[in-house]
C-alpha positions in Angstrom: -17.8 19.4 7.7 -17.8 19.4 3.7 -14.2 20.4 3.3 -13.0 17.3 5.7 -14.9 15.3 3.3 -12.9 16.5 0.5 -9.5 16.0 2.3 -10.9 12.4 2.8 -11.2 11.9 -0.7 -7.4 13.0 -1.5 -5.3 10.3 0.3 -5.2 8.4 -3.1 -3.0 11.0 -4.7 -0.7 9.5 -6.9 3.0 9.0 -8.1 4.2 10.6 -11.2 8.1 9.4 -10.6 7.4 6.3 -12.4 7.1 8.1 -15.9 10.0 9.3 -17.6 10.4 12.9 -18.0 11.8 12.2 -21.4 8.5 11.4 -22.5 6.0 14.1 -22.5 3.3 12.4 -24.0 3.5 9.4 -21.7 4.1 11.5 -18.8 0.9 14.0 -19.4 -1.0 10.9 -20.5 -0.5 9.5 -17.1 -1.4 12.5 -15.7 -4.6 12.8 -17.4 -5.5 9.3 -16.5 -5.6 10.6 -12.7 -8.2 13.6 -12.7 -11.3 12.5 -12.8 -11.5 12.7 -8.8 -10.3 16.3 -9.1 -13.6 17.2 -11.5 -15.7 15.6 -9.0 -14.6 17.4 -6.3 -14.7 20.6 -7.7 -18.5 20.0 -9.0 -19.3 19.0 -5.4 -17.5 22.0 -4.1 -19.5 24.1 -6.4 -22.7 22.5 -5.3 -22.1 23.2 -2.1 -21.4 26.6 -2.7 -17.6 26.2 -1.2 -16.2 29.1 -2.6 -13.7 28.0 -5.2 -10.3 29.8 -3.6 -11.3 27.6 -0.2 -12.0 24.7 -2.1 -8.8 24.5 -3.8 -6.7 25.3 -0.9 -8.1 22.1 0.7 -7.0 20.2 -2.6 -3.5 21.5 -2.9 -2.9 21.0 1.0 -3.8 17.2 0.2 -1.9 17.2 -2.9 1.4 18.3 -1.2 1.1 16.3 1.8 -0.2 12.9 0.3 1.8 12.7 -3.5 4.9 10.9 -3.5 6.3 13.1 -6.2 9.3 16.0 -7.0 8.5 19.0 -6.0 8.6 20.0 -9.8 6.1 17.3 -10.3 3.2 17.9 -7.5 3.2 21.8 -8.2 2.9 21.2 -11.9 0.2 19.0 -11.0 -1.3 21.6 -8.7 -1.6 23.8 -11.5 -3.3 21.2 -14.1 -5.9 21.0 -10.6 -6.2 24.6 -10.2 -7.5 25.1 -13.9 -9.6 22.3 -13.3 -11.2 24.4 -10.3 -11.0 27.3 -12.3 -13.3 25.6 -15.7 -15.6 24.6 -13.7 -16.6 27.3 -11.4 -16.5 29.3 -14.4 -19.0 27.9 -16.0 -22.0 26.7 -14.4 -22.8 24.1 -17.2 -20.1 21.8 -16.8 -21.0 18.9 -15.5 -19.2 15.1 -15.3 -20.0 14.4 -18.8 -18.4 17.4 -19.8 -15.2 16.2 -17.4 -13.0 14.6 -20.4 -13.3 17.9 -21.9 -12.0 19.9 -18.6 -9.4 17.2 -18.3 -8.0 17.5 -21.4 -8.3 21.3 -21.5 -6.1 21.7 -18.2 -4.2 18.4 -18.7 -2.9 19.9 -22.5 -1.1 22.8 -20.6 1.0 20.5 -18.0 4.7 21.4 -17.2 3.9 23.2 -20.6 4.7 20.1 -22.7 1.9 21.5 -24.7 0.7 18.0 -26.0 -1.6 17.6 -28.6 -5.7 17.9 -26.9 -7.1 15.3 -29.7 -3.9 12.6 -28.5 -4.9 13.1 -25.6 -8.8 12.4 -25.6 -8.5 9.4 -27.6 -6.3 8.5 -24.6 -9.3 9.3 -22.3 -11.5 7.3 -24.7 -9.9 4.2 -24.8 -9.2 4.7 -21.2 -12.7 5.4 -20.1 -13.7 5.9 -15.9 -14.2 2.2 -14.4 -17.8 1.1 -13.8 -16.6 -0.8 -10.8 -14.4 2.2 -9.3 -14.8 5.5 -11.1 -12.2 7.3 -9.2 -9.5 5.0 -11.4 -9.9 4.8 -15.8 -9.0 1.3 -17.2 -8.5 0.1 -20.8 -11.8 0.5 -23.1 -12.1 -3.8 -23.3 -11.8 -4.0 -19.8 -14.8 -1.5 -19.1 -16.7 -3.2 -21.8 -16.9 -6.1 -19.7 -17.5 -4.6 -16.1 -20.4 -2.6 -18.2 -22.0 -6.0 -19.5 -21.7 -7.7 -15.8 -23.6 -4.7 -14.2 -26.3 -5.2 -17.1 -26.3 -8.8 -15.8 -26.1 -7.8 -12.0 -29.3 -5.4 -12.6 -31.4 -8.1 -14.8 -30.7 -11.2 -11.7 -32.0 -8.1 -9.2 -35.4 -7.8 -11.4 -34.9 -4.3 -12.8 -36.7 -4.3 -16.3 -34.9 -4.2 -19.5 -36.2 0.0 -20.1 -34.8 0.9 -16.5 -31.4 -0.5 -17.3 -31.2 1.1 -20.6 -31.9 4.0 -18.8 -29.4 3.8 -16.0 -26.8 2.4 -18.4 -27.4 5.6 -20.5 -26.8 8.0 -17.6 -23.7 5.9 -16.3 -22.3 5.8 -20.0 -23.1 9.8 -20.8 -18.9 10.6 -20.9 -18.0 7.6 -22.1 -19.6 7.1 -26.0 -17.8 4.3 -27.1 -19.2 1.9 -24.4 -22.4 3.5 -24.9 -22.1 2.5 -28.2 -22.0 -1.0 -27.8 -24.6 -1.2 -24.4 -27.6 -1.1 -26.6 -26.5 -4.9 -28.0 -24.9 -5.9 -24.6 -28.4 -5.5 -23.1 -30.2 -7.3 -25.9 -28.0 -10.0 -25.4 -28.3 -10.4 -21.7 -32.0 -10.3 -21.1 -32.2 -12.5 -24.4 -30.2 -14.9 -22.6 -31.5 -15.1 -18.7 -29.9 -18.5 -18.3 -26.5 -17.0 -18.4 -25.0 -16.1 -15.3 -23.1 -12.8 -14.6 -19.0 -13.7 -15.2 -19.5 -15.2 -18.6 -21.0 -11.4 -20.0 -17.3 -10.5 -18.2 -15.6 -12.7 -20.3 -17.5 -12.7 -23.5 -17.4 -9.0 -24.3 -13.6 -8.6 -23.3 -12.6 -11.0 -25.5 -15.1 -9.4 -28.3 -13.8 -6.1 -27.8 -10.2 -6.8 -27.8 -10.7 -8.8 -31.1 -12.6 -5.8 -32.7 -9.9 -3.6 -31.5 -7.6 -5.6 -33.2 -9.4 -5.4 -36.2 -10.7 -8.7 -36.3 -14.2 -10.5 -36.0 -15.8 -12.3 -33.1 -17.8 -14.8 -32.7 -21.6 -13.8 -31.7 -22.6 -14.9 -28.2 -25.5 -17.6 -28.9 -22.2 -19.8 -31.0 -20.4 -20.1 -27.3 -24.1 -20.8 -25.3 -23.4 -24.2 -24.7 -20.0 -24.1 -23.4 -21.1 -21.2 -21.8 -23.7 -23.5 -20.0 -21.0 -26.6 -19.3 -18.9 -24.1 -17.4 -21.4 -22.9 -15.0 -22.3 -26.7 -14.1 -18.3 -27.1 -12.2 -18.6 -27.2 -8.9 -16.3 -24.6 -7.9 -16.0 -20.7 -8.5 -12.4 -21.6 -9.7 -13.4 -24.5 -11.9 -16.2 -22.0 -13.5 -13.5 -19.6 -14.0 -11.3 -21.7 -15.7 -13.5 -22.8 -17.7 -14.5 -19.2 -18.7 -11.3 -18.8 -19.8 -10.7 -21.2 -22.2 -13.6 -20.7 -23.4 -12.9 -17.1 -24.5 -9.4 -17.5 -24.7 -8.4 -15.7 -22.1 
């Protein structure tokens, strides 16, 4: 049954005691960080043809049994949901690259806190969906790196260089600042077969947190042969280690 499936999908509701009501930016921030599931849904719904009032009944049934919340809390989150629902069966072209821009739409309006919408998407930037679990965001440096291993991932499994750039374009289409850098992170793996998957991890981390701290980096091919010493240790751990020093991390 296609609402079951949806209920399913809500038992990872989340907590909103753990941020100060004192703060309203930090507390709608947090908020905003936890939505992207809610924009899925309702474009599945949609597709589906659920009819939006059934739909969202489902979601605020889950909501209220599954968040761990004040009462003031889980309906004002409710409401951020319902306009969530509401954008997108509205308007047929929205679609998960346009999600930020629901997100902060609805997410601008909680507990009427009225925060500011561009503070909030540059939250959402630099706090883009995960590539290794979408339903959670994490910071920018971190995806960064989980982009560069699935680059890696796909070149060990054979896909050509083209049909990664393409998948990576599709995977990075509400997320530009990633996308920004993948045309480089691919030129750099397939230029560099002999490199196994964690070091990409590592490397473009440590690059991007560097770069976001307005410094320089040093490029990939200067760290090749420690690169290469590391992935002769005999162990995962000892590989890891090794990683680590080698980046600083």
């Amino acid at each position: 049954m296609k609402l079951r499936m949806i209920g399913i999908v809500l038992l990872c509701g989340v907590s909103l005691s753990g941020h100060a009501a004192t703060d309203p930016v930090r507390e709608t921030k947090a908020v905003c960080s936890n939505l992207d599931m809610y924009v899925d849904i309702a474009l599945k719904s949609r597709g589906d043809g659920i009819p939006k009032n059934m739909g969202l009944r489902v979601v605020a049934a889950s909501i209220n049994e599954h968040f761990k919340s004040s009462r003031t809390d889980t309906d004002a989150f409710i409401a951020v949901v319902k306009d969530i629902h509401e954008q997108v069966y509205e308007d047929p072209t929205i679609d998960r690259a346009r999600g930020k821009d629901v997100i902060v739409s609805a997410c601008s309006k909680y507990k009427g806190f009225d925060v500011d919408e561009n503070a909030i998407a540059a939250h959402l930037d630099r706090h883009p969906r995960s590539a290794w679990d979408p339903i959670k965001r994490v910071p920018l440096c971190v995806k960064m790196g989980q982009t560069a291993s699935n680059i890696a991932l796909a070149r060990d499994k054979g896909t050509p260089k083209e049909a990664v750039a393409e998948m990576v374009k599709t995977a990075l289409a509400d997320d530009k600042l990633t996308l920004e850098r993948a045309p480089q992170m691919i030129e750099e793996v397939f230029g560099n077969p002999e490199i196994e998957v964690p070091p990409f991890f590592a490397y473009n981390l440590s690059r991007c947190e560097a770069v976001e701290a307005g410094g320089s980096y040093r490029e990939l091919g200067e760290f090749k042969s420690d690169i290469l010493v590391c992935q002769k240790k005999d162990t995962q751990d000892a590989k890891a280690e090794c990683q680590r020093a080698v980046f600083g991390l």
